[in-house]
C-alpha angles and dihedrals in degrees: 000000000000116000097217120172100167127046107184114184131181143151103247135027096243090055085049095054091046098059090035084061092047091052089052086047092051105023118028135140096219113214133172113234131179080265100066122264118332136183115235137214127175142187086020122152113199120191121185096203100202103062093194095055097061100109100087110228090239081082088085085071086075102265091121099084081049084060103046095044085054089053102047091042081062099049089039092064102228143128090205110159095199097042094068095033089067081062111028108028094195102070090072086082095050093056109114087205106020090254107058138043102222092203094051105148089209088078093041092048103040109021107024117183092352095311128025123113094195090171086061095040088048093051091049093043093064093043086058101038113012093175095059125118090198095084092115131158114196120207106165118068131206080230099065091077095055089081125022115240127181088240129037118161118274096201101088098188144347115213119188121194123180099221125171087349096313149107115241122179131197126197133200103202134159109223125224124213 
């Protein structure tokens, strides 16, 4: 069962933001990370309900190429610093060595403690099974919290369900102002 106490729906991704940013303004529960001061909604189920409409048209300012470095330094494995600072400059303050980002999702996705490839068990789960609810990536580890790092995921969990001949995908993620 999802607790969810705010269904926000719009056409487009930039409309959903939009009225994502209004509920934070309104609504917020307002918390102090290691991060500086953020703005917090939980239990919150967002649906963009064009899917082709999901890229935000403020990815003409050139954020693309951030977005999709991000994506292929996920897909690529790796924890690189310097692969995701040519396209996102600001990670270079969240690397614990100079060389590395503790908290990279491409270890965690591809190769989880040492050798689990949870994106390919994921894929071979709902082949076998397209009804299940136990198609879950996890991104955020108990052991995160052991040692503090200046970046840990924020993407908890990524959970992926087949429903009515569609993939539908939830996400538990803590946002940062």
């Amino acid at each position: 069962r999802i607790d969810i106490r705010m269904y926000i729906r719009n056409d487009t991704l930039d409309d959903l933001l939009r009225a994502v940013f209004r509920k934070l303004l309104q609504t917020a529960y307002h918390i102090r990370s290691t991060k500086g001061s953020n703005r917090e909604l939980s239990g919150v189920l967002l649906e963009v309900s064009k899917p082709t409409a999901r890229l935000s048209r403020t990815e003409t300012k050139g954020t693309v190429f951030s977005c999709l470095g991000e994506l292929l330094w996920y897909l690529s494995g790796t924890d690189s610093l310097e692969f995701i600072a040519y396209y996102v400059r600001a990670y270079r303050q969240f690397s614990d060595d100079k060389r590395t980002l503790y908290g990279g999702y491409g270890p965690r996705l591809l190769h989880m403690r040492g050798s689990v490839n949870q994106v390919k068990s994921i894929i071979n789960l709902l082949r076998k099974r397209p009804r299940t609810r136990q198609a879950v990536i996890q991104l955020f580890n108990a052991e995160d919290i052991l040692k503090k790092h200046k970046d840990i995921p924020c993407t908890c969990t990524i959970q992926f369900m087949i429903r009515r001949g569609h993939l539908n995908v939830l996400g538990c993620i803590l946002i940062k102002r």
